[in-house]
C-alpha positions as CSV (number, residue, x, y, z in Angstrom):
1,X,0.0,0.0,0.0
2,X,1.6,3.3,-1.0
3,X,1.5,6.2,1.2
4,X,-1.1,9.0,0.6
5,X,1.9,11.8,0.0
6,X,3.3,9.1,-2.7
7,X,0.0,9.0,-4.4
8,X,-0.3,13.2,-4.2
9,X,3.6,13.2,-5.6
10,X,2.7,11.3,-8.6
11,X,-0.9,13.1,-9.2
12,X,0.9,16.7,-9.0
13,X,3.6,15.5,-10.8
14,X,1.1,14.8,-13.7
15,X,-0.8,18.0,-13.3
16,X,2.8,19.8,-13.2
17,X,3.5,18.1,-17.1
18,X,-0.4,19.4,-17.8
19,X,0.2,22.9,-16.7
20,X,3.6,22.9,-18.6
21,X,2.4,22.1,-21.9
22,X,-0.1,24.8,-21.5
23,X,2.6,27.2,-20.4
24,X,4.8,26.1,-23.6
25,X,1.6,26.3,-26.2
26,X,0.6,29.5,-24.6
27,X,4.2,31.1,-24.5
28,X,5.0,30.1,-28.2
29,X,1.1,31.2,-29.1
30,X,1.8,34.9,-27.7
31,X,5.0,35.2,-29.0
32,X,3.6,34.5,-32.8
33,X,0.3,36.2,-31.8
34,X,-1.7,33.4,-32.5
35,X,-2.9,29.9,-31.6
36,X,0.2,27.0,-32.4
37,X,0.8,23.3,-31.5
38,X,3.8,22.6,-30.6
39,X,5.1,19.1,-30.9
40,X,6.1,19.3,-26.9
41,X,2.5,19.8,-25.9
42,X,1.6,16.3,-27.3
43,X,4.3,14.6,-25.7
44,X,3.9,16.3,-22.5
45,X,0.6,15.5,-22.7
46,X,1.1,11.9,-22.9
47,X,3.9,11.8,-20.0
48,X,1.0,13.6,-18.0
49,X,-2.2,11.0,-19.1
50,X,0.4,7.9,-17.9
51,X,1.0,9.3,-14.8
52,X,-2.6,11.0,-13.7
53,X,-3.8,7.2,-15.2
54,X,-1.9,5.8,-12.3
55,X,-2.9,8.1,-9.7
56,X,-7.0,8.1,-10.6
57,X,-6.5,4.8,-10.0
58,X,-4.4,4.9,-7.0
59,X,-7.0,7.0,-5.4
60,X,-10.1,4.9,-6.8
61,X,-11.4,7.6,-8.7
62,X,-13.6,6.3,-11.9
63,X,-13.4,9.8,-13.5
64,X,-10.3,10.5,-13.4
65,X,-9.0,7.4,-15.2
66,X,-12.2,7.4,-17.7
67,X,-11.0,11.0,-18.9
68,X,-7.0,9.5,-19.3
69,X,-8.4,6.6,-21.0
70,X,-9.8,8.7,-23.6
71,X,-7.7,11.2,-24.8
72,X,-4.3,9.0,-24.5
73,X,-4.3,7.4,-28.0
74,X,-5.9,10.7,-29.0
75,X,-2.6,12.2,-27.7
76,X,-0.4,9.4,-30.0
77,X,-2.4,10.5,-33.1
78,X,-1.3,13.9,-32.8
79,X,2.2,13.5,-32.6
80,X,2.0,10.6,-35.5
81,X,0.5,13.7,-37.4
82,X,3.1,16.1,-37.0
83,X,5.6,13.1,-37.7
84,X,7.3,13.2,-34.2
85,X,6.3,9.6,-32.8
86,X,8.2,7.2,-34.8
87,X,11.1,9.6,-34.0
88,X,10.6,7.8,-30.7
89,X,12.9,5.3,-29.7
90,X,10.8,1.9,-30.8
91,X,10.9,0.2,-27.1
92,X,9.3,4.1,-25.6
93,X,7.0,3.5,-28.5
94,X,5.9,0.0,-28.0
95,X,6.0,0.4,-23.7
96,X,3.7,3.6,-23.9
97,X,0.9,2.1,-26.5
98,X,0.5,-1.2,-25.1
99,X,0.8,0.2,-21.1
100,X,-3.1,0.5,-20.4
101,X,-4.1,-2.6,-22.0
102,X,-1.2,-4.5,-19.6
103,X,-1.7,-2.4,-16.6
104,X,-5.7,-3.6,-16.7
105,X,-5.0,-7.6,-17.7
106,X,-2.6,-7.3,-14.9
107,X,-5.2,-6.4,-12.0
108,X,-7.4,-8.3,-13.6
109,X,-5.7,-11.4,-13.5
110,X,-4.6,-10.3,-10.2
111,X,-8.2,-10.4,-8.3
112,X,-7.3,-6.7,-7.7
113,X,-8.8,-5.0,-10.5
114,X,-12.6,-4.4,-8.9
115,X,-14.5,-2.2,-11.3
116,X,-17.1,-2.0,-8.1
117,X,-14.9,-0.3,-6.0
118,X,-14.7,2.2,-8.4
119,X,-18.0,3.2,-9.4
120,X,-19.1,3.0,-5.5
121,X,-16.2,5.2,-4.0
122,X,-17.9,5.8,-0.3
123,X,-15.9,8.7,-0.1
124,X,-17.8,10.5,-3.4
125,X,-21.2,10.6,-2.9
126,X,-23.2,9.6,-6.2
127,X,-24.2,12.8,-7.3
128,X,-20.7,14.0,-7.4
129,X,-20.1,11.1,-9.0
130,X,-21.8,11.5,-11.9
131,X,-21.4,15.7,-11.8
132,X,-17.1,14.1,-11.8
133,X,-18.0,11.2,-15.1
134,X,-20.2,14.2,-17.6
135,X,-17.8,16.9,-16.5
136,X,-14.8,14.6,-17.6
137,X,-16.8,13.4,-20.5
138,X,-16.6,17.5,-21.8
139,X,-13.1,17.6,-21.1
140,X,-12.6,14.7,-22.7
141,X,-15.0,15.6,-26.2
142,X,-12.2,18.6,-26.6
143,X,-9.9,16.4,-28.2
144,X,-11.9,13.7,-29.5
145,X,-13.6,17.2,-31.7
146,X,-9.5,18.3,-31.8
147,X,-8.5,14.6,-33.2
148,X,-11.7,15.0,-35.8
149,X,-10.5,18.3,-37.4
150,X,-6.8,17.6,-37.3
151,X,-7.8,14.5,-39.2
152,X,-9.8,16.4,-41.6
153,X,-7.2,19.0,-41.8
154,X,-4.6,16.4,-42.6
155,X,-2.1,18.6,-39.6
156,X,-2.4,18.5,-35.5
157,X,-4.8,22.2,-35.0
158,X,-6.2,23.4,-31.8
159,X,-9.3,25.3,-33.0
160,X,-11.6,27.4,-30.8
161,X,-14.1,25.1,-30.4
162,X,-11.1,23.1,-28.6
163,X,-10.5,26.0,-26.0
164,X,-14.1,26.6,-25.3
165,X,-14.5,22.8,-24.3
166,X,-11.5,23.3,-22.5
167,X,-12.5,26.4,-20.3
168,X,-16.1,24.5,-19.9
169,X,-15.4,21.5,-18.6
170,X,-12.4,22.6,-16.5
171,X,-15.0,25.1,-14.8
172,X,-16.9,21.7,-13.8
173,X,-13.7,20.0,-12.9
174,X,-13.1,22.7,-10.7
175,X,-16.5,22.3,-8.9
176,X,-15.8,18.6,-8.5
177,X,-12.3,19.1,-7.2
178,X,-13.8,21.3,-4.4
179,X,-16.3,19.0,-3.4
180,X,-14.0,15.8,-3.4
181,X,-11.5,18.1,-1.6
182,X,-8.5,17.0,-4.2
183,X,-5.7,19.8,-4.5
184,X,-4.0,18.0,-7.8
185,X,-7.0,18.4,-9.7
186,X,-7.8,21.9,-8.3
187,X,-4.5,23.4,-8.9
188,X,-4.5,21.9,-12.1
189,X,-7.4,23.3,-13.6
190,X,-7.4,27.0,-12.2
191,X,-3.9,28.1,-13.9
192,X,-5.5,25.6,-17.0
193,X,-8.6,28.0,-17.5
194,X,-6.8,31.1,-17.4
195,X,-4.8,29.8,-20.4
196,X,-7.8,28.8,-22.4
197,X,-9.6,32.0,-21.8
198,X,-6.0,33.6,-23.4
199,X,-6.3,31.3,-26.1
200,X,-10.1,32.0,-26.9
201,X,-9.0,35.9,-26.8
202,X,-6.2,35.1,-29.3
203,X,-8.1,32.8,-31.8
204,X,-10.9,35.6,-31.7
205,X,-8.4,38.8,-32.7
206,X,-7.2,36.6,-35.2
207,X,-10.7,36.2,-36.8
């Protein structure tokens, strides 16, 4: 059993690679006064899912690994559209793409993976619940919409459809944070929706 301030170490170490890939996108976006996507953002973001993966479900918390789930293959389609994953060594490549299909036949097998004990968490009541599963299922839609118009724009894009998702289902994230009293998620999210608010402001000057 790993000790709470282990688990908090690995979830704010995730959220730190989150905030950082903002920082980058939003440094490089006001520096060329308008909306990029940097390469690093993708592969930050990946770093980021495996970890916060691990720590949703160190703390048995259903939303928080549903939202990684989604969006980590979406975050491997990016960079295989700016042509930056198979510049990955092969083994990184191979370890990070098969990782959540091991990581569940492993608890499985094990007798330890118990998908009840993670959709009835005593310590989130069932409303919060389900307030924690639709606001990570907005979240989440941001880059399945993102993956959707990169692919029909043939090149990784963050439109403004993207941000708005963004700054709407981080303001629900937010409320859940509160309420389940987790400072990795909090802390996360409020320097997250001060850059998507800059990034609406940008893509609108630029229209």
């Amino acid at each position: 059993m790993m000790k709470p301030w282990m688990i908090y170490s690995i979830g704010f170490f995730a959220q730190i690679l989150f905030s950082g890939r903002l920082l980058v996108q939003w440094t490089l976006s006001e520096r060329a006064k308008k909306v990029i996507t940097p390469s690093l953002f993708w592969q930050m973001s990946l770093i980021a899912s495996f970890l916060l993966f691990i720590y949703g479900y160190l703390r048995d918390d259903f939303a928080i690994m549903l939202g990684q789930s989604l969006t980590y293959f979406i975050y491997i389609r990016n960079l295989q559209l700016q042509g930056k994953w198979k510049k990955s060594p092969k083994i990184l490549r191979v370890f990070l793409f098969v990782f959540p299909v091991l990581l569940v036949i492993y608890y499985y097998n094990n007798n330890t993976f118990d998908l009840d004990n993670l959709l009835r968490n005593e310590a989130i009541p069932y409303w919060l619940f389900t307030w924690g599963i639709i606001a990570q299922l907005i979240f989440t839609l941001r880059f399945i919409y993102q993956w959707m118009y990169s692919e029909k724009n043939k090149e990784s894009i963050l439109p403004f459809s993207f941000w708005l998702l963004s700054l709407i289902g981080s303001g629900m994230i937010l409320f859940y944070a509160v309420f389940r009293k987790d400072p990795v998620l909090f802390i996360g999210h409020v320097f997250g929706s001060i850059v998507y608010i800059r990034n609406l402001i940008l893509l609108r000057n630029d229209t």
